[in-house]
C-alpha positions in Angstrom: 0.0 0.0 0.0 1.5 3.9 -0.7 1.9 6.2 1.3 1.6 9.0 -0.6 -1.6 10.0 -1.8 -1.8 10.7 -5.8 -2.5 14.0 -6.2 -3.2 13.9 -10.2 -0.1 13.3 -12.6 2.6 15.7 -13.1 2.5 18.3 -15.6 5.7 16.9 -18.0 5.0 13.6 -17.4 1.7 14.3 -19.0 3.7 16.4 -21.8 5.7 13.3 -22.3 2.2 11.1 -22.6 1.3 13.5 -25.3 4.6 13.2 -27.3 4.2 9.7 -27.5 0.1 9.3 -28.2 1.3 12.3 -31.2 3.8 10.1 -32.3 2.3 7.0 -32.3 -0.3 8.2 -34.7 1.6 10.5 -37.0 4.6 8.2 -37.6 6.3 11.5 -37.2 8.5 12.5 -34.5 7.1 16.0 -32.3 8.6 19.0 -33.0 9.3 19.7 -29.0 10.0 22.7 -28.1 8.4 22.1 -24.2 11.7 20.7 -22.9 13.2 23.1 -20.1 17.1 21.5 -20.0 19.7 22.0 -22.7 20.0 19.7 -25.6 23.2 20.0 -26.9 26.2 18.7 -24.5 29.1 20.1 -22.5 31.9 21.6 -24.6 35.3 19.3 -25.4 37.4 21.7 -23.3 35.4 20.8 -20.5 34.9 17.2 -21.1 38.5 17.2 -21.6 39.3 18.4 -17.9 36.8 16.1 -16.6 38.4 12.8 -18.0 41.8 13.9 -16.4 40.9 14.7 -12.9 38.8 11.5 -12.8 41.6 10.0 -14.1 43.6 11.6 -11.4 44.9 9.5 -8.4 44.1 12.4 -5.7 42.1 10.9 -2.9 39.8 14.4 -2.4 38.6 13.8 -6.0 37.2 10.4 -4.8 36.0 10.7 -1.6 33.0 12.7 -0.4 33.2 16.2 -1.4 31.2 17.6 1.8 31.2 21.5 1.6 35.3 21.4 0.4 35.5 24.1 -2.2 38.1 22.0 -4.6 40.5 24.0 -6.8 38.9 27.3 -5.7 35.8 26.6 -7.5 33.5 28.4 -5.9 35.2 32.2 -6.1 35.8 30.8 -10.3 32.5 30.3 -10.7 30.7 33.4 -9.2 33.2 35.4 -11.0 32.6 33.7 -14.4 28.8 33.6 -13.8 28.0 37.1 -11.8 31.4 39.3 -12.1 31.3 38.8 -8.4 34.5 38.7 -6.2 34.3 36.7 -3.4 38.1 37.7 -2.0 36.9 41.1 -2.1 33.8 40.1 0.5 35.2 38.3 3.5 31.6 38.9 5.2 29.6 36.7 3.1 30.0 32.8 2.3 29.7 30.7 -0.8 29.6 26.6 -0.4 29.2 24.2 -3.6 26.1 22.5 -4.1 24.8 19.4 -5.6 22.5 20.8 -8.0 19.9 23.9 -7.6 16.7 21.9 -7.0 17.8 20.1 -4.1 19.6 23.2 -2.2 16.2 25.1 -2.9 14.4 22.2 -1.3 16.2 22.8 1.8 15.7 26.7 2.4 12.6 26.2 4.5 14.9 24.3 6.7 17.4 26.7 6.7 15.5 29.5 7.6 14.6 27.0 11.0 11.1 26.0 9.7 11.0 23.0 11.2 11.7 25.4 15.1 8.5 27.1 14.8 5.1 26.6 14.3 4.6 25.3 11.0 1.5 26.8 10.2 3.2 30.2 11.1 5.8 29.8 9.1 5.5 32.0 5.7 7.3 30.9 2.9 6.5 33.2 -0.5 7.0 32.2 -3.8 6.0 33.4 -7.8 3.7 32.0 -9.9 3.3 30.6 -12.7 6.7 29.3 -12.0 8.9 26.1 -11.9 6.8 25.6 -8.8 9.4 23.1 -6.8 9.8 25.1 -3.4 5.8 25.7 -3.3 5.6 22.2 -3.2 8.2 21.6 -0.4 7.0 24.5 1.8 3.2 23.7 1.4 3.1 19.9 0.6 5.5 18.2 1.8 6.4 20.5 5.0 3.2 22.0 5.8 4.4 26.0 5.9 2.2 28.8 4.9 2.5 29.7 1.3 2.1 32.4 -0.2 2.0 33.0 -4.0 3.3 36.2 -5.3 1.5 36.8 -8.7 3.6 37.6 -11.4 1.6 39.3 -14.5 1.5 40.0 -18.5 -0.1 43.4 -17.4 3.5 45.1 -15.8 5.6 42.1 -18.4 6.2 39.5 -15.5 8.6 41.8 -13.6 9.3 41.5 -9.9 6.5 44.0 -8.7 7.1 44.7 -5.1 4.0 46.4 -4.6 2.0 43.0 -5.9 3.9 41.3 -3.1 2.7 43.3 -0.4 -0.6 43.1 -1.6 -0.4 39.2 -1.3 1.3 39.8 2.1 -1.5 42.3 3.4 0.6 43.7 6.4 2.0 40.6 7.4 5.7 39.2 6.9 7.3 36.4 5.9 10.1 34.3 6.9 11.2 33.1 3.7 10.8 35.2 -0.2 12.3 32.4 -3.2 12.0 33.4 -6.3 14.2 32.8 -9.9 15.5 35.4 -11.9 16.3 35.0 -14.8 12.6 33.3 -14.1 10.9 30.1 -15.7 8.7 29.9 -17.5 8.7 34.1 -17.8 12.2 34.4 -18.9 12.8 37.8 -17.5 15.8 38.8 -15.8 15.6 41.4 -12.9 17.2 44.9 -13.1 18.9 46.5 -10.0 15.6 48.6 -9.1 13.9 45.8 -8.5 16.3 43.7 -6.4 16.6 47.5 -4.3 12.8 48.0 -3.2 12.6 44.0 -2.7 15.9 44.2 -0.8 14.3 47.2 1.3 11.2 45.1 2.1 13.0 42.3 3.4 15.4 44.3 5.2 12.2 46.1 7.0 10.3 42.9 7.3 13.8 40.9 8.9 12.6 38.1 5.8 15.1 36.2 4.7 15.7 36.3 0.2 16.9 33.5 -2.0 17.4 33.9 -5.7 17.9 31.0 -7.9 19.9 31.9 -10.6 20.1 28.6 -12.9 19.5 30.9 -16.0 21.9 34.0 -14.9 24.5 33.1 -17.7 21.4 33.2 -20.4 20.7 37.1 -19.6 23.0 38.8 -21.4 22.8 43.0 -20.4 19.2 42.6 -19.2 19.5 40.9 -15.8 21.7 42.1 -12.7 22.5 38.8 -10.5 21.0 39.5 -7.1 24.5 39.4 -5.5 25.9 42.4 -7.4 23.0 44.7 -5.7 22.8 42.5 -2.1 26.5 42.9 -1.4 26.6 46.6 -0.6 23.4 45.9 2.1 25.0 44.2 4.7 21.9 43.8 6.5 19.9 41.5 4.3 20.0 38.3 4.4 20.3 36.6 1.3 21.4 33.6 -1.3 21.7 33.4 -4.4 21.9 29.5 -6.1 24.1 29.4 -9.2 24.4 26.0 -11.6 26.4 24.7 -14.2 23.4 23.2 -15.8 22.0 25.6 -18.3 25.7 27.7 -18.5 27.4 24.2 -19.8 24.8 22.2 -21.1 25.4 20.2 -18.1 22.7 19.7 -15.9 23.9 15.8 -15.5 27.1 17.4 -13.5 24.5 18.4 -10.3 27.0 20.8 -9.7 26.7 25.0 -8.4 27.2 27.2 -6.1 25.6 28.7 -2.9 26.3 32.2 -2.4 24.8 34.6 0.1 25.2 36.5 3.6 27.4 33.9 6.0 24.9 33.5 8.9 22.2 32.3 5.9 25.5 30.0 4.3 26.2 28.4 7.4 22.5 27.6 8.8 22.0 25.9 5.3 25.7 24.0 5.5 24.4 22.4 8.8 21.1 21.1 7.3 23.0 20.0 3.7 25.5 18.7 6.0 22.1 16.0 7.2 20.6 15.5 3.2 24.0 14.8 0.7 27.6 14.6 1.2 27.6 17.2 -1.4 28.9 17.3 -5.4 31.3 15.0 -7.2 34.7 16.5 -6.4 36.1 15.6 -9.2 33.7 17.5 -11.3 34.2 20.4 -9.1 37.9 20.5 -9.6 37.9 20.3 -13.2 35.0 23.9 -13.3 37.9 25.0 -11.1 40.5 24.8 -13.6 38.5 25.4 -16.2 37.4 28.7 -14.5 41.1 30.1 -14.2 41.1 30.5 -18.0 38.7 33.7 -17.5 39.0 34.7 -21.5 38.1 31.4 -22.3 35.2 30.4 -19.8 33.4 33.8 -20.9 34.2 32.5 -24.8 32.4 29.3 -23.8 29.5 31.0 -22.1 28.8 33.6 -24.7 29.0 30.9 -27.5 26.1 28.9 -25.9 24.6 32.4 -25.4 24.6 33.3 -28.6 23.5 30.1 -30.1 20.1 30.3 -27.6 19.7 34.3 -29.1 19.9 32.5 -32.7 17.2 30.0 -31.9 15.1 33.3 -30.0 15.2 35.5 -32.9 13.8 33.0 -35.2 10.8 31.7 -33.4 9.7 34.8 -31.5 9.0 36.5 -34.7 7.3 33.3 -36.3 5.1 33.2 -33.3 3.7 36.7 -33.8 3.6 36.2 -36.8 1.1 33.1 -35.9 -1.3 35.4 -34.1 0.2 34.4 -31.0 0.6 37.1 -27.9 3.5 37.2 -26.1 3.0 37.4 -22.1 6.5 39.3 -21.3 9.5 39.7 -23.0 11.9 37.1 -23.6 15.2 39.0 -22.6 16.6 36.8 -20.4 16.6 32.7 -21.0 16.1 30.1 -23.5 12.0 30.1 -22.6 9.3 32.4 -24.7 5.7 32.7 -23.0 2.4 33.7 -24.8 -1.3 33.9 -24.0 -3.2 31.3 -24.9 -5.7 32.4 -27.5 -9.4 32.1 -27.1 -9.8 30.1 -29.9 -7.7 27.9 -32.3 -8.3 25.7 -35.2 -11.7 27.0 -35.5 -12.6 26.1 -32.3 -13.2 28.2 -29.1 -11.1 26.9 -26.4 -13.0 28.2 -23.3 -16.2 26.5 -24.2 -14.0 23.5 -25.3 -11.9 23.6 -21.6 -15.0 23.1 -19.6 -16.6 20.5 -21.7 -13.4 18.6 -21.3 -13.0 20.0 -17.4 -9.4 20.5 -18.2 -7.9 24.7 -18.1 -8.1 26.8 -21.4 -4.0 26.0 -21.6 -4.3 22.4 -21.4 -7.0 22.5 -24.5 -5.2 24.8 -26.7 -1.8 22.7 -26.2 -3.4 19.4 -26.5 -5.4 21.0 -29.9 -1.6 22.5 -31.1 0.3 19.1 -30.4 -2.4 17.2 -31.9 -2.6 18.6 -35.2 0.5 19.9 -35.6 2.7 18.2 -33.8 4.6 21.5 -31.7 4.4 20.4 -28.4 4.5 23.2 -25.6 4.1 23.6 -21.3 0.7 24.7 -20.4 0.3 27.3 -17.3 -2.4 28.6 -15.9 -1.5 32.4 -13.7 -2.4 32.6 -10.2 -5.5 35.1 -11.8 -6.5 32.4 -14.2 -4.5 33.7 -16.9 -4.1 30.5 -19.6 -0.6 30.4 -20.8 1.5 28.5 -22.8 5.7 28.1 -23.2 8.0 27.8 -26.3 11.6 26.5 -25.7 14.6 26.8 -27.7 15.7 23.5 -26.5 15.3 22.3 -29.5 17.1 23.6 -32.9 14.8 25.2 -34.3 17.3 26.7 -37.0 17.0 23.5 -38.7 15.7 23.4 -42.0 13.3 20.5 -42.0 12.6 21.9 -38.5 11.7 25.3 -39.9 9.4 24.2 -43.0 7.1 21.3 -40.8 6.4 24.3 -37.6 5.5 26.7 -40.8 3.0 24.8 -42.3 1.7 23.8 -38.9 1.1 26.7 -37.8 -0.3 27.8 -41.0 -3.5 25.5 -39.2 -3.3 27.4 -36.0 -5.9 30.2 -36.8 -5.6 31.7 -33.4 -8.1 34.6 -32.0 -9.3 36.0 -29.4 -13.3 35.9 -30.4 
């Protein structure tokens, strides 16, 4: 017998079902562009370094890695990925981590959830969003959450005054969000980081930021650390990864960064969940990070090869019919409105025959006939949305002429 209740399937896993039922049918593979993780693969430089330190007779790149920082990978990283000098900042703290998901997982913890009363306990997070530390606050350690709504009406930006409103005069212990954010791939300018900075300062709330997308923003996002750092009395982290910057999310491999009394409450409850990342992964980022000119060569090429993809298909979207719900200017993720209707069928009317949301419908409709598979979301207000990828390469030519004619079929409108 489980345990665990079922509490309906999850989201990709049903994006996966509809790959294959698509598939199955047509005798065509799906032009996906719903996956969220890169899909080309670490660089040879990099795979290069890897092979010799595992190679490498050392005993600390075999045993358990703990909170070591090997080959001074930690200051390389936040340099490569922020500009950020960690010598230059002996107040604050930066530990390795196993991979951004898990070290989210573990803030509530950090922030001594499990001291207090539970129910008390205020943890505030975005939506729509890669909704992973809504579920650990409120499912699986029964905190208060709170969902902070992000919009299409002010472009998905971090709007202070929308979080207070969700507060209403009270405070909370913990504020996680992601910037660059999923799916609104948006990255956060100074002024925004200042006035939240100033509200958790006031409000003695704790801030994480996870910044798995920070190398994809280009000039339009400030990491959270390069504004945080000169207010000494916040209390703040921001999660960095390899994943997206690499193509390596198999590595489970980043960086912790953040005011030391934050750093070292978190070390002690890591210090009870993993024994922390494969050193000798972490050494090899190391010595890969002491080549600065080439590390930012590496990083701009994957860059550039994601603003290639964007500046195909966010045109060819528009050009669709299809809204856009913010800017993409930070990321690899475009998000849209879902239309009222599609393939001359009005998907409100079709959503609540089928009790499924108005997203669901129009992506089922899109996959379906077409074939382009996307992620439904639904905004805390109801707002039906839908997310493009460019996991995918798109830039391909056989690529190119099947999404054309499909969405030639599209028809989208709002009556």
């Amino acid at each position: 017998m489980r345990s665990l209740p079922a509490s309906g399937i999850n989201l990709f896993q049903l994006i996966y079902i509809l790959i294959r039922e698509y598939e199955q049918k047509s005798g065509q593979k799906a032009l996906n562009l719903s996956l969220g993780n890169p899909d080309t693969i670490p660089p040879k430089e990099l795979r290069d370094l890897k092979s010799r330190f595992q190679l490498s007779t050392e005993f600390d790149l075999h045993t358990y890695a703990e909170d070591k920082n090997l080959n001074r990978f930690s200051e390389g990283l936040v340099s490569a990925f922020a500009d950020f000098d960690l010598d230059a900042h002996p107040e604050l703290k930066a530990v390795p981590i196993a991979g951004i998901k898990t070290a989210g997982a573990l803030m509530p913890l950090a922030c001594g959830l499990h001291l207090k009363d539970r129910s008390q306990f205020k943890v505030v997070s975005n939506l729509p969003a890669y909704d992973v530390i809504g579920t650990w606050s409120q499912a699986y350690f029964a905190a208060k959450r709170l969902v902070w709504p992000l919009s299409s009406e002010d472009g998905m930006v971090l709007n202070t005054g929308a979080l207070e409103a969700a507060l209403s005069g009270s405070r909370a212990d913990l504020i996680f969000v992601i910037r660059p954010g999923n799916p609104a791939a948006r990255g956060a300018s100074r002024d925004e980081w200042v006035k939240l900075i100033q509200h958790c300062i006031q409000n003695k709330t704790r801030l994480v930021n996870d910044g798995a997308y920070t190398t994809l923003g280009g000039k339009n996002h400030i990491p959270l650390c390069q504004v945080a750092k000169d207010f000494p009395e916040l209390e703040w982290i921001e999660l960095f990864s390899v994943s997206k910057a690499f193509s390596d999310p198999g590595a489970r491999l980043g960086v912790a960064l953040g005011s030391k009394d934050f750093i070292e409450d978190f070390i002690l409850v890591k210090g009870n969940t993993d024994s922390g990342p494969v050193p000798s992964l972490m050494a090899a980022y190391g010595e890969l990070f002491k080549d600065r000119a080439g590390t930012k060569k590496l990083l701009n090429d994957l860059y550039e090869m994601y603003q290639g993809r964007l500046n195909w298909l966010v045109p060819t979207l528009k050009e669709a019919g299809l809204e856009p719900a913010c800017e993409t200017n930070a990321g690899f993720f475009t998000l849209w409105k879902v239309p009222n209707r599609a393939f001359g069928v009005d998907l409100i009317e079709e959503a609540k025959m089928k009790g499924i949301s108005q997203a669901e419908a129009f992506n089922r409709r899109v996959i379906d006939q077409t074939g382009i598979v996307g992620v439904h979301f639904t905004g805390p207000s109801g707002e039906p949305l839908i997310r493009y990828a460019v996991c995918s390469d798109v830039l391909d030519s056989k690529f190119q002429a099947r999404m054309q004619e499909g969405l030639k079929m599209w028809k989208v409108g709002q009556t």
